[in-house]
PARO-307752 format. One record per residue (C-alpha): residue number from 1; residue in three letters; x negated, y, z negated. Coordinates in nm, 4 decimals. Layout:
<pts>
- NUM, ALA, X, Y, Z
...
</pts>
This chain:
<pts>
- 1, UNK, 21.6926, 7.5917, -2.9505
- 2, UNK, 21.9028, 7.7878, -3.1559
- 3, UNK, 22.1375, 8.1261, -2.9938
- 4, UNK, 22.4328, 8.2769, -2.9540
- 5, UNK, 22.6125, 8.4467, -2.6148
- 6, UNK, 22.9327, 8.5978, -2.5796
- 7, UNK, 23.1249, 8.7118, -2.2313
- 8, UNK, 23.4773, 8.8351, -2.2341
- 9, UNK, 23.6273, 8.8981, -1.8942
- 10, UNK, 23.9888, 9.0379, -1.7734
- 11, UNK, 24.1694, 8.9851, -1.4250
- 12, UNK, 24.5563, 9.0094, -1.3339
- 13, UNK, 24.6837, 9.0829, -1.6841
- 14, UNK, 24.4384, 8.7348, -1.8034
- 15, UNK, 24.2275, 8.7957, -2.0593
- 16, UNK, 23.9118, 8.5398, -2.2101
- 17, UNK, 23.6544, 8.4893, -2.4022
- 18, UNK, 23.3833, 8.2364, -2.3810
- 19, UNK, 23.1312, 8.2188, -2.7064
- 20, UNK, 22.8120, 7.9574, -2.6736
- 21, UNK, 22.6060, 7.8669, -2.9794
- 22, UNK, 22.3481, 7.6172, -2.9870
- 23, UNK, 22.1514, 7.4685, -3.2435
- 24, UNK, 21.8396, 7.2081, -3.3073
- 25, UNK, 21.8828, 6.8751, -3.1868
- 26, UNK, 21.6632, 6.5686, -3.0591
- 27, UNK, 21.8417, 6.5671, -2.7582
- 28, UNK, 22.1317, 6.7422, -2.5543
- 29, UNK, 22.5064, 6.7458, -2.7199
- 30, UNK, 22.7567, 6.8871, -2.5712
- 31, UNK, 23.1063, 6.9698, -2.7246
- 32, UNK, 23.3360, 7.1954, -2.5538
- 33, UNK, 23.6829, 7.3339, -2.6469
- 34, UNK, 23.9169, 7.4840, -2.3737
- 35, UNK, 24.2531, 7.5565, -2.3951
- 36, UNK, 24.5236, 7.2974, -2.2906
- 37, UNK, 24.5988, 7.3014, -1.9268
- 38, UNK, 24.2242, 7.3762, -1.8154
- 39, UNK, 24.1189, 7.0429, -1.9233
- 40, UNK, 24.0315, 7.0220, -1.4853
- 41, UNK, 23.7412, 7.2189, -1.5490
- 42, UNK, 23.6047, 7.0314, -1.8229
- 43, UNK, 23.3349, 6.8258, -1.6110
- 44, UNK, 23.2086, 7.1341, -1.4052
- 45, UNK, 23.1433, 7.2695, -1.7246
- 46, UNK, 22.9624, 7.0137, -1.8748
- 47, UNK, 22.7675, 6.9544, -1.5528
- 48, UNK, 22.6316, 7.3443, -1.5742
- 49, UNK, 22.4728, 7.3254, -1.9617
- 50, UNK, 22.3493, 6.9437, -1.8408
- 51, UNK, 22.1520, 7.1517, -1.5521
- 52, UNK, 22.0450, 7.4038, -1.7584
- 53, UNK, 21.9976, 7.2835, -2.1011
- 54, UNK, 21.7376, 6.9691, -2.2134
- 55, UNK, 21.7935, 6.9341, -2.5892
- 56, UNK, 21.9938, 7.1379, -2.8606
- 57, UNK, 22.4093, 7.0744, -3.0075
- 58, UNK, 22.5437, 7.2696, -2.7829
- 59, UNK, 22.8937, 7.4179, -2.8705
- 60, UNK, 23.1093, 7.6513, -2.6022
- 61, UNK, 23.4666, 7.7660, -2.6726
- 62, UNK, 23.7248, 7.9299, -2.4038
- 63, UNK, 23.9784, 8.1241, -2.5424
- 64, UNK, 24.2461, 8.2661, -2.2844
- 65, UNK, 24.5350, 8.5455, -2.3272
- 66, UNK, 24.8281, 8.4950, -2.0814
- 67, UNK, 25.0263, 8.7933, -1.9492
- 68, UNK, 25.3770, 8.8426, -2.0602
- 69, UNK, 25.5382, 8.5990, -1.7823
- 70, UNK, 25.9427, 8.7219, -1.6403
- 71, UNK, 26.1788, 8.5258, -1.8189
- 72, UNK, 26.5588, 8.3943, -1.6816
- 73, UNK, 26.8622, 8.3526, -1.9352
- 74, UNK, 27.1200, 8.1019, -1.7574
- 75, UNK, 27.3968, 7.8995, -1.9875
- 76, UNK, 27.4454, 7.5386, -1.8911
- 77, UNK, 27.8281, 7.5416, -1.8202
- 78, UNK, 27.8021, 7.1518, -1.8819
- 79, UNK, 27.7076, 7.1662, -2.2468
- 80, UNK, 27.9305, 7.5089, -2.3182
- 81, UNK, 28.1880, 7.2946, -2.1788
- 82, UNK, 28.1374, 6.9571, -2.4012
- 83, UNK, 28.1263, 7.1899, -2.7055
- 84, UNK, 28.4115, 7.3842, -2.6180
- 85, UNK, 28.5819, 7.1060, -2.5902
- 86, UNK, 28.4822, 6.9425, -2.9510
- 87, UNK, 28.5514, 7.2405, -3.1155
- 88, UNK, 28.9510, 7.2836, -3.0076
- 89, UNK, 28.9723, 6.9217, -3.0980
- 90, UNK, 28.8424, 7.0618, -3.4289
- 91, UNK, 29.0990, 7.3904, -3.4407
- 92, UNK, 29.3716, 7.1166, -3.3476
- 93, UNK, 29.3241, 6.8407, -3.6175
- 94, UNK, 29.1233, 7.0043, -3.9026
- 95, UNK, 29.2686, 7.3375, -3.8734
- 96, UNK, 28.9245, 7.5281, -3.8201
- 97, UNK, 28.9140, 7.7923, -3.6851
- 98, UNK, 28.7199, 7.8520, -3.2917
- 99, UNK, 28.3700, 7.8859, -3.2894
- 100, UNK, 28.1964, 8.2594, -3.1852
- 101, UNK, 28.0270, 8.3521, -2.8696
- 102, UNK, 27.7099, 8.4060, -3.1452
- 103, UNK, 27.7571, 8.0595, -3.2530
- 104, UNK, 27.8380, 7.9019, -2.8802
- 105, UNK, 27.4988, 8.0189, -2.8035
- 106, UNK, 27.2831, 7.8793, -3.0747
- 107, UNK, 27.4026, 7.5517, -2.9598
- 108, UNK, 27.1014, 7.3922, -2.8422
- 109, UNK, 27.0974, 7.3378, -2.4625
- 110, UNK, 27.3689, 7.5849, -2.4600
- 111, UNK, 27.1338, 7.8739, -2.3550
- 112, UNK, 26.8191, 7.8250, -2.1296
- 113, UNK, 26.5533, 8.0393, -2.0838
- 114, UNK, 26.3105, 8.0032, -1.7677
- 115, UNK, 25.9645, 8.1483, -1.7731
- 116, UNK, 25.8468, 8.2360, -1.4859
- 117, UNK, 25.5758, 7.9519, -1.3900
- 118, UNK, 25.1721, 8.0192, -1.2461
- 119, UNK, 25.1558, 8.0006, -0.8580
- 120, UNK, 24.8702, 7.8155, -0.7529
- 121, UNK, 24.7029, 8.1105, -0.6311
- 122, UNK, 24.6980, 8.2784, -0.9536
- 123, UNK, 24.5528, 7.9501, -1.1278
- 124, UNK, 24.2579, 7.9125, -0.8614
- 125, UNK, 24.1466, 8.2981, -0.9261
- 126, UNK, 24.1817, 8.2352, -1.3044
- 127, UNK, 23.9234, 7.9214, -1.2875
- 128, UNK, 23.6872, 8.1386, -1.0091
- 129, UNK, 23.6555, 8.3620, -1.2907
- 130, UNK, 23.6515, 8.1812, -1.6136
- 131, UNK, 23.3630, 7.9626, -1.4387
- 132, UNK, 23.1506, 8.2439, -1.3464
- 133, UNK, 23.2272, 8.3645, -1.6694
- 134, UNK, 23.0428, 8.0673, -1.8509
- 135, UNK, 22.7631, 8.0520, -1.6117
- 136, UNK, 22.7031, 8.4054, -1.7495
- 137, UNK, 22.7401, 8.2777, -2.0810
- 138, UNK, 22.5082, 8.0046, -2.0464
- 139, UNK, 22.2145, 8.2225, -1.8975
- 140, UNK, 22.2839, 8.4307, -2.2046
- 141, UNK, 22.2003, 8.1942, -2.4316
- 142, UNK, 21.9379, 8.0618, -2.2444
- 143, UNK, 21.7743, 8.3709, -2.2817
- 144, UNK, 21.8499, 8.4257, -2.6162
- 145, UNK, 21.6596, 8.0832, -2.7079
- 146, UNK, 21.3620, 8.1909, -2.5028
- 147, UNK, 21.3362, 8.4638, -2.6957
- 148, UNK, 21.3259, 8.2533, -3.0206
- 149, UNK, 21.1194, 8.0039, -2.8517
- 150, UNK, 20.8507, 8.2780, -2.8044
- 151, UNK, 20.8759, 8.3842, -3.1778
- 152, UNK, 20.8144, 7.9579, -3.2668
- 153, UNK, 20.4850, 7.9887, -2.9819
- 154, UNK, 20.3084, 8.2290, -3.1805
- 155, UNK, 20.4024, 7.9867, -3.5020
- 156, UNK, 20.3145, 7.6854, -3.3157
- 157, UNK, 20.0040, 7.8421, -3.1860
- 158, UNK, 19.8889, 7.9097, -3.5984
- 159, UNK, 19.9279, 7.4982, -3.6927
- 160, UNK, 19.7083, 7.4341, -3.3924
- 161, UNK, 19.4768, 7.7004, -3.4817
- 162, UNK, 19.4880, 7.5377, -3.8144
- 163, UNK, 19.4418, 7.1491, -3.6926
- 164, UNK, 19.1560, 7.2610, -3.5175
- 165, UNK, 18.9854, 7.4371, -3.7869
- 166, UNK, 19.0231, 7.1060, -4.0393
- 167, UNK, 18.8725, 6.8969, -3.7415
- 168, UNK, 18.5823, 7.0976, -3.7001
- 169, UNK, 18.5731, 7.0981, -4.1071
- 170, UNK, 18.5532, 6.7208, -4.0850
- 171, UNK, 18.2956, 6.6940, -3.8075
- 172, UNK, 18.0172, 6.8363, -4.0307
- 173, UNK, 18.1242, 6.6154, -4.3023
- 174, UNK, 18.1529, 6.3163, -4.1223
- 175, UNK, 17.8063, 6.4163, -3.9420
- 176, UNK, 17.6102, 6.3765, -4.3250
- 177, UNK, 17.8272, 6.0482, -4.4180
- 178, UNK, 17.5293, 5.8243, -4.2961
- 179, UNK, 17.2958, 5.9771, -4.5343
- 180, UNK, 17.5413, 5.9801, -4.8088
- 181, UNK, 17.6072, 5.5523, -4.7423
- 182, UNK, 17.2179, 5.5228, -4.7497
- 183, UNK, 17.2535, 5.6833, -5.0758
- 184, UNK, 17.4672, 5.5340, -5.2087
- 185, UNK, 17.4038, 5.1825, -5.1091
- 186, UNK, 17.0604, 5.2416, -5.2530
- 187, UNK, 17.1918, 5.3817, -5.5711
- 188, UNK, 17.4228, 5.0056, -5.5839
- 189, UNK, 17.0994, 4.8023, -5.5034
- 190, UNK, 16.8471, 4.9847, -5.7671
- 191, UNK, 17.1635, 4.9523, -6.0099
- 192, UNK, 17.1924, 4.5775, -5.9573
- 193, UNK, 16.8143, 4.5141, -5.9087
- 194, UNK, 16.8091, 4.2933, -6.2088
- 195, UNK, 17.0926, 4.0990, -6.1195
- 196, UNK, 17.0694, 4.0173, -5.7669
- 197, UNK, 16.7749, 3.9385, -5.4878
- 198, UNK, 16.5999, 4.2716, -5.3861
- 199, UNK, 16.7361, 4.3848, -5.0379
- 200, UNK, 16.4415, 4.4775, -4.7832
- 201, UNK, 16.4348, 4.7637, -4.6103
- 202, UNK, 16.5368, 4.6156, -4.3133
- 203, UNK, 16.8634, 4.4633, -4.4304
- 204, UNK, 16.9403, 4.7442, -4.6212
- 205, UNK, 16.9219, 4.9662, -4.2726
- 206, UNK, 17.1507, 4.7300, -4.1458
- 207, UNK, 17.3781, 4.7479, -4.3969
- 208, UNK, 17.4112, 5.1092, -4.3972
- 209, UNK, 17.4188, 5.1288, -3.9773
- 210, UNK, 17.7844, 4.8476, -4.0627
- 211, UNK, 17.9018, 5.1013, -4.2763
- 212, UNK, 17.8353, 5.3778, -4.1008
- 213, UNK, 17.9860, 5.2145, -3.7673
- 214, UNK, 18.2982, 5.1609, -4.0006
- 215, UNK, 18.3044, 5.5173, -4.1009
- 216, UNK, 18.2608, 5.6918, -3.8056
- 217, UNK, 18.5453, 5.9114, -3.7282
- 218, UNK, 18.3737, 6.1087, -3.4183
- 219, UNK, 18.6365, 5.9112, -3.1714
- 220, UNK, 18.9831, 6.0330, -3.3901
- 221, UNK, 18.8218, 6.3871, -3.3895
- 222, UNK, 18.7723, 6.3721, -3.0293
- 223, UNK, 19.0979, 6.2723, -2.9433
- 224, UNK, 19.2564, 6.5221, -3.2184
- 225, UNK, 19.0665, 6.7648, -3.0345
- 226, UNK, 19.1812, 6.6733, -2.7240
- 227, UNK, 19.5784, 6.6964, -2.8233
- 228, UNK, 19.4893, 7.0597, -2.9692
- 229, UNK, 19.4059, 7.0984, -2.5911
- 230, UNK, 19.7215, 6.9399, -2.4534
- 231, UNK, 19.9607, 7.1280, -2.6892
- 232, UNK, 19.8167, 7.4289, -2.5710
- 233, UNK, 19.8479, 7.3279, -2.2363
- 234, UNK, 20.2288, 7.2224, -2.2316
- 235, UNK, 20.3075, 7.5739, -2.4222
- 236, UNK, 20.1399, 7.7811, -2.1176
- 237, UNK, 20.3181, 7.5802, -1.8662
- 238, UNK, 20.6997, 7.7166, -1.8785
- 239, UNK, 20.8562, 7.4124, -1.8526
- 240, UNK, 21.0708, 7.2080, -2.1168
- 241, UNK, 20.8027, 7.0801, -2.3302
- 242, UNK, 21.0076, 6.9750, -2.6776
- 243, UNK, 21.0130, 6.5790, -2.5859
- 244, UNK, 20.6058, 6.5946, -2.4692
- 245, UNK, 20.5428, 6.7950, -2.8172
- 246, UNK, 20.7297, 6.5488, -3.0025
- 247, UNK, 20.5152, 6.2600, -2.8718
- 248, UNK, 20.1553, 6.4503, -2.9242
- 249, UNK, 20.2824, 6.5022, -3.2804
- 250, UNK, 20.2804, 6.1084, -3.3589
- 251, UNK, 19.9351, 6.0890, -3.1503
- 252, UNK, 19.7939, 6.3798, -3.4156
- 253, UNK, 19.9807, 6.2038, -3.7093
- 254, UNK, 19.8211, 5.8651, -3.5963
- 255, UNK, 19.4554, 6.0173, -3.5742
- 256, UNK, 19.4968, 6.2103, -3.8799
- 257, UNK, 19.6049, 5.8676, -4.0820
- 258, UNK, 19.2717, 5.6741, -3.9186
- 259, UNK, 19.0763, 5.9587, -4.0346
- 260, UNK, 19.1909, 5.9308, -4.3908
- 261, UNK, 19.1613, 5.5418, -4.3731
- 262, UNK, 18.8316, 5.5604, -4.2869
- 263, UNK, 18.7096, 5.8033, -4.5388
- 264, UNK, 18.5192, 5.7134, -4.8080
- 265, UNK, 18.4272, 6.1196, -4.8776
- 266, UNK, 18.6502, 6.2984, -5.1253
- 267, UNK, 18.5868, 6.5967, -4.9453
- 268, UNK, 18.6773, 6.3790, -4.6018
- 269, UNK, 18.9902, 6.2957, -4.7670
- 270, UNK, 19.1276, 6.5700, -4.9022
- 271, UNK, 19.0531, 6.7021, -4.5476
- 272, UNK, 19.2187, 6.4565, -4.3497
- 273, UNK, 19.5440, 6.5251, -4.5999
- 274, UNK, 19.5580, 6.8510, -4.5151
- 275, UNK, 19.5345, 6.7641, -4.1749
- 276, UNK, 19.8560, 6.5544, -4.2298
- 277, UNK, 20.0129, 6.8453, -4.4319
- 278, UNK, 19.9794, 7.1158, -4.1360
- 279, UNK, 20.0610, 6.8687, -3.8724
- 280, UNK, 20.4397, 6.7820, -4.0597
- 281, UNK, 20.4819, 7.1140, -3.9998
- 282, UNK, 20.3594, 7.1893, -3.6492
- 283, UNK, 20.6428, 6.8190, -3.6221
- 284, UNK, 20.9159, 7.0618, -3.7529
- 285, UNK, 20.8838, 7.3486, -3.5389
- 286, UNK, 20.8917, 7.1493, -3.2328
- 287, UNK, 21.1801, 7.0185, -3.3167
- 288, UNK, 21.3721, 7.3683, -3.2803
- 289, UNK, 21.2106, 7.4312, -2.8985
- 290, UNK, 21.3131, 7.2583, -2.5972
</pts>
């Protein structure tokens, strides 16, 4: 979800720029800063990344140049007036001496200067253009993140690759566990032959088929197998797919902790932890599509 687009535009002596960056987020966050006056367009704004955009901190800026505007010098004979009048009081009591045309002037309110305001015409062109000017924006950056999100595919692709491989590893270790309980339990029972009742062949076979029931890990496989499917599935399809991902990656991280639970193989178990290693990481590349 990360990218960058910049569109600069000029009409009627206006000048702008609109930049859009966006980076990873859970969900969409918008924060927009325009300059003071077009705070009308605000909510058409937001509205077009909302329609456009699922997930990602979304940050778009608007800067505008104005044209030189005409500007009117009048005095305001009122004022001039009141301080004319102060200052021969001044000359007349005080002995000071009259005040300068220079020095009339910087009297505040004394001069006023009128800049020559936007007709309503002029405004409704500039927002035509700035507007069209941030769609364009926006299906910049849109296509800038596609780009990345095709780069994180061929990534994501790899950890599925990889979660399938591990569950096929497990599958023909989990296939020899029942030998290895028999095994073992007979091992245990030959070891404590002195100390307990011998075990007959029939309860030990049911003793092993408990365990074995217990161990069996063929339905988490199954189902981690079918998510590898799914994943796969979403990435083809075109559409947003970051919430979706996010959910299959608790599914996998749920399977993968049964599978570890379950194990009583070292080999199982230091399979099922790198199952839980590669799918943390498939967790935090989804997080940067949308």
């Amino acid at each position: 979800m990360t990218g960058f687009s910049r569109v600069e535009g000029t009409e009627d002596g206006y000048s702008w720029v609109w930049e859009l960056r966006s980076v990873n987020a859970r969900s969409l966050d918008i924060r927009l800063r325009i300059p003071s006056g077009m705070d009308r367009l605000e909510a058409e704004f937001r509205k077009a990344v909302a329609e456009q955009l699922n997930r990602g901190n979304v940050s778009a800026t608007l800067t505008v140049m104005l044209p030189p505007r005409k500007q009117e010098v009048s005095i305001n004979s009122e004022i001039l007036n009141q301080v004319l009048a102060a200052s021969n009081e001044l000359s007349k009591s005080d002995n000071v001496s009259p005040p300068s045309v220079d020095g009339l002037l910087a009297v505040r309110g004394v001069l006023e200067v009128q800049e020559e305001e936007e007709t309503e015409e002029q405004q409704q062109k500039l927002d035509a253009e700035v507007s069209d000017a941030f769609l364009k924006a926006i299906a910049g950056l849109i296509e800038n993140r596609v780009a990345e999100g095709e780069r994180l595919a061929i990534t994501i692709n790899g950890h599925l690759d990889e979660i399938e491989n591990y569950v096929k590893e497990a599958a023909g270790i989990a296939a020899a566990q029942p030998a290895a309980i028999a095994k073992r339990m007979l091992d245990q029972v030959k070891a404590l032959a002195s100390e307990v009742p011998a075990l007959t062949e029939e309860r030990l076979a049911q003793e092993v088929a408990v365990l074995a029931v217990k161990a069996d890990i063929r339905e988490e496989l199954d189902r981690l197998s079918a998510h590898v499917d799914g994943a796969r599935e979403l990435l083809n399809g075109g559409s947003p797919v970051g919430r979706k991902l996010d959910f299959l990656c608790q599914e996998f991280n749920r399977e993968a902790n049964t599978v570890c639970s379950k194990s009583s193989d070292l080999d199982l178990t230091r399979v099922g932890l790198e199952l839980k290693a590669v799918i943390e990481r498939l967790r935090e590349q989804i997080h940067n599509i949308e």
